[in-house]
C-alpha positions, 0 to 999 in steps of 0.5 A: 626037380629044381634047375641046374644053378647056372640056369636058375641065375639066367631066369631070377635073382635068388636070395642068399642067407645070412650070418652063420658065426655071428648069429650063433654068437647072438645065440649065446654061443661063445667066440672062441669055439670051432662053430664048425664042430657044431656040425657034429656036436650040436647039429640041431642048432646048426639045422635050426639056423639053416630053417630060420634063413630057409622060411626068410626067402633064402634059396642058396644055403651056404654049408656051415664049413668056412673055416673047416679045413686043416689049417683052421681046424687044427687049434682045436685038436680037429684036424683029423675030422675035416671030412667028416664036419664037411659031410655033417655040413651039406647033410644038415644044410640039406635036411633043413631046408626044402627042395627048391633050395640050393646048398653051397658047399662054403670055403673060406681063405686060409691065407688071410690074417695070420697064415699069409706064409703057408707053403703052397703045397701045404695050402693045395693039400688043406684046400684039397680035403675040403673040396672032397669032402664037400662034393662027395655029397653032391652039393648044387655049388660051391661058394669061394667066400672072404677071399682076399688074393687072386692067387689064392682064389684060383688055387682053390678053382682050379682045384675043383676044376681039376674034379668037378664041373660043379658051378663054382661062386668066388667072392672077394672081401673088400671095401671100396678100393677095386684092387685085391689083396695082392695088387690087381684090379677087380676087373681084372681078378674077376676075368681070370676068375671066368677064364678059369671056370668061376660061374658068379663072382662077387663081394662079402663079408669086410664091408657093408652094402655102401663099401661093396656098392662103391667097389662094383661102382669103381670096377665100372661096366667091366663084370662079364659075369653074374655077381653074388653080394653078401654084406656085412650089416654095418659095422658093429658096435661094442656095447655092455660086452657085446658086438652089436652091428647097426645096418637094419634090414630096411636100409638091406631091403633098399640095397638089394634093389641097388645091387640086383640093378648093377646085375646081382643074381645072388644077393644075401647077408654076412657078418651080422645079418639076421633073418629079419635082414634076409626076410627084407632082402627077399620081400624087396626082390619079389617081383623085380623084373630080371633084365640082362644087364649090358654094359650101358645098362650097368654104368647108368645105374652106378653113382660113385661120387666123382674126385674131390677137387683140390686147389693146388697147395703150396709145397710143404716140406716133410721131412727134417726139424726145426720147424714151428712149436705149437705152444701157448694157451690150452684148448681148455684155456681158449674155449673158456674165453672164445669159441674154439675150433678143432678139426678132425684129419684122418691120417692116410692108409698109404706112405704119401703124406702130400694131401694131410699135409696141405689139408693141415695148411689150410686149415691152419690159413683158416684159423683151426685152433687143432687138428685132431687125428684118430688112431686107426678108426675103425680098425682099419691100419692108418700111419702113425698119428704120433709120427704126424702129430709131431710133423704138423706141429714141427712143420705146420705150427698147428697143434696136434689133439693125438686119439689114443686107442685102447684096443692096440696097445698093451698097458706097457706100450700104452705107456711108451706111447704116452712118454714119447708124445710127452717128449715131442711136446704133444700134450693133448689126446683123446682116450678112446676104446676103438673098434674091435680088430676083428671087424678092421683090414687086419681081422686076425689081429689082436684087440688088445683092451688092457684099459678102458677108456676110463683107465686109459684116462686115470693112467694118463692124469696120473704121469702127470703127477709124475707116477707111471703106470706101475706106481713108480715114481717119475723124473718129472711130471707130464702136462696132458691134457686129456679127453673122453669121448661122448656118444649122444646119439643114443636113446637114452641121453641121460644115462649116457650123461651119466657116463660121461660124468664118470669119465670126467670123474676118472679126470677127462679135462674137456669132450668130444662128441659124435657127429650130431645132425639134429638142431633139436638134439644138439639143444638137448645135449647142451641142457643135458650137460649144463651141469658138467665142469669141463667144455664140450666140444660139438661134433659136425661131420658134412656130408659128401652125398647122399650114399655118404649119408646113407651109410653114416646112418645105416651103417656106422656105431654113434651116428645117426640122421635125422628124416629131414637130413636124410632127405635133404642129401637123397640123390645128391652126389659129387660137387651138389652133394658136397655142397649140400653137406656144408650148407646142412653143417652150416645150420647145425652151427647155427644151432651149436653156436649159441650153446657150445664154444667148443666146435669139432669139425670131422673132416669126410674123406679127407675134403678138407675143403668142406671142413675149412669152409666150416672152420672160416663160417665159425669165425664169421658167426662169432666176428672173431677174427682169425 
């Protein structure tokens, strides 16, 4: 007979299973569907699932019932069958697996995403059900998971308390920023969590291994209890149709080891993951020596990256008018005549705006030709990069290139967007599809995709023939300048040539490329697109330390590292990563200048200190001066 789970965590690490929706979708199963009712119309494909994590190594095995309460269960007409999908999932669970493995009844958050406002009582009741339907078969544990509000979390512990002595897991989704959902620190989260009866606390879903590593870093040594981690494989990738996630299970081979250091007892997969990624977590951990992990212990293993330092900035004003216009020639026109530097500025996920502005002033000081922003990358909610196009060119005198994604605008806000930028005077963008909502901070949002990026460019050419979207003729004609982006990171370059010369066949005046950390490559792309009629702009991400890299190249759609790169940054963090990342980007423009005028310089975490001391290299190369 297997021991309680509480005991078992005080003796070893268990390895967790993987991805319960995105597998079956991987399967050919569609989105859109309760997978949930798969528990009871397809309960072999369930089971079947179960048995591929079981012969991976997983022993906690999580029901297949995270949504399966009213409130999800309703817009499929199964509200009615919350017991019974709840029963159907521990039995399956149970049937396919052997003995020594653990099943864990899974509930997930009802609040999260569009049903932030559901009343408490509703909530308890919807909650409720599942809690009796999942211990009813006597499940070895329950496993609270993609939880984002404290609240919610220990509504639904104190709930099974009430009942059941049952060891109680709670996960919280969420990225680096040690804070919950509804405004409180980790540490403290996870102590209220224990003082109401929770048995393991940890992280899922929302991030991959780099974010959750980052969160338990910045909680410090404060977790007095066993954490169980579940990440996502990366952040995935919309490719010919399909989400694709990009994290392999060596790079969660070599994570596994870095969370069981930190004192993970549970350690498996979420969105994405695979049994080939819970085949490595388990082969990785096998004989890793269980130590207790004190306080000391903890902070000596954790590397989170030490603040960038910032030189005091002069004060910008923000607000009001009048200020600069960024007229003159083109980044086209320039680009044809000397190098030309753009470079990238995320906006900020907060109302202050102090740090982009003095970032945009010292790139201006350094002589950035533009400063590119992106609209919501990874679908993660960012301030308007309309708002701060127009107050960079009011109060900076530096031209704003606008990204502009296809994934959050109708065909009709799409055309708003465009007629207002046209009105500020912005007239450079950049076309881009974006990430898919579902994998951002708001995952119950909508993606939108009315266009493609090759119609969000055709639609854009033709305001500036003075015809809008609907075929109707203008007042007068837009000036955009217009531009597509290019992945060359890729297998195959030349069709990914191809592609691009559909967009420029769609209109597209000139490219911006994904970050590129290879010389070889970067002479390769320039023979690849010798032909092309428009400019190329290079891009050139620095590293900000080797987890930086790390993640790039493990977990990000587009980007990849080179072996010697990777090496290069390993271990390296704070100022010595920092300034191994600029002398690395230092000797990719080496490489780039001697082929590409056009530079595009991506700006890591907002140091815009690295990306000015790149933008000033430029000119130093290229004796231009600025």
């Amino acid at each position: 007979m297997k021991p309680d789970l509480r005991e078992a965590l005080g003796s070893r690490i268990l390895t967790g299973d993987g991805a319960m929706g995105t597998f079956l979708y991987q399967m050919g199963f569609p989105v859109g569907v309760s997978y949930e009712e798969f528990n009871i119309l397809k309960p072999n494909v369930i089971a079947d699932v179960h048995r591929r994590y079981y012969e991976a190594g997983a022993r906690i095995i999580e029901t297949n019932t995270f949504s399966a309460n009213r409130e999800s269960l309703i817009r499929y007409g199964l509200d009615s069958d919350v017991a019974a999908i709840n029963k159907a999932g521990v039995q399956i669970a149970r049937s396919a697996v052997g003995s020594d493995a653990y099943v864990v009844g899974a509930i997930g958050s009802i609040r999260a995403g569009k049903r932030k406002n559901i009343r408490s009582h509703h909530l308890k009741q919807s909650f409720q059900q599942q809690i009796d339907g999942l211990l009813s078969e006597e499940v070895d544990g329950l496993l609270l998971e993609t939880f984002y509000d404290l609240e919610e979390a220990l509504l639904v512990l104190k709930l099974v308390r009430q009942q059941s002595a049952v060891p109680v897991l709670c996960q919280f989704a969420i990225e680096k920023e040690a804070v919950t959902q509804d405004g409180h620190t980790l540490a403290f989260a996870f102590e209220r969590l224990k003082e109401e009866g929770a048995d393991v606390v940890g992280f899922n879903c929302r991030s991959g291994p780099n974010g959750i590593l980052r969160a338990i870093d910045a909680i410090g040594a404060e977790v007095s209890l066993p954490m169980s981690i579940f990440p996502n494989a990366g952040i995935p990738d919309y490719v010919d149709g399909k989400y694709l996630y990009t994290a392999t299970p060596e790079y969660f081979a070599e994570s596994a080891r870095k969370f069981a250091d930190r004192g993970a007892r549970i350690i498996g997969g979420c969105c994405g993951t695979t049994p080939e990624h819970i085949a490595a977590i388990s082969a990785s951990l096998d004989g890793y020596v269980l130590r207790p992990v004190s306080a000391e212990m903890r902070t000596a293993v954790m590397t989170a990256e030490r603040p960038v330092v910032i030189a005091p900035q002069p004060e910008i004003m923000v607000t009001g008018s009048g200020g600069v216009n960024a007229a003159g020639p083109s980044i086209v026109d320039l680009v044809k005549e000397r190098h030309t530097v753009i470079v990238e500025l995320d906006p900020p996920r907060d109302l202050d705006i102090r740090k982009f502005m003095a970032g945009a002033a010292a790139l201006k000081e350094a002589g950035a030709d533009a400063v590119t922003m992106a609209d919501n990358s990874l679908a993660v909610t960012r301030m308007s990069n309309l708002a701060l196009a127009s107050i960079v060119q009011q109060q900076v005198g530096l031209r704003p290139l606008v990204h502009i994604a296809c994934r959050d605008r109708n065909l009709i806000g799409t055309q708003s967007h465009m007629m207002g930028l046209d009105a500020l005077g912005i007239d450079h963008v950049l076309a881009v599809t974006g990430d898919p909502a579902r994998f951002g901070d708001l995952p119950d949002s909508s993606s939108v995709y009315d266009l493609t990026s090759f119609e969000m460019i055709r639609m854009i050419k033709q305001l500036n023939e003075g015809v809008s979207f609907s075929g109707k003729a203008l007042k007068q004609k837009a000036n955009f300048i217009t531009g597509a982006a290019f992945n060359p990171n890729v297998k195959y370059l030349d069709k990914a040539v191809q592609r691009l010369e559909r967009k420029i066949e769609y209109g597209a005046d000139y490219i911006m490329t994904q970050p590129v950390y290879n010389p070889d490559l970067i002479i390769q792309i320039a023979e690849a697109t010798r032909h092309l009629s428009v400019p190329i702009f290079i891009g050139i991400m620095p590293l900000a330390s080797g987890r930086n890299a790390e993640y790039l190249h493990n977990e990000v759609p587009g980007i990849q590292l080179s072996d010697e790169v990777r090496k290069r940054m390993a271990g390296l963090e704070g100022e010595a990563g920092r300034e191994e990342g600029v002398r690395i980007a230092e000797e990719l423009l080496e490489a780039a200048l001697p082929h590409f005028k056009g530079i595009y310089l991506i700006t890591p975490f907002l140091s815009y200190d690295m990306t000015v001391k790149l933008t000033r290299y430029v000119w130093q190369k290229t004796s231009v001066a600025r």
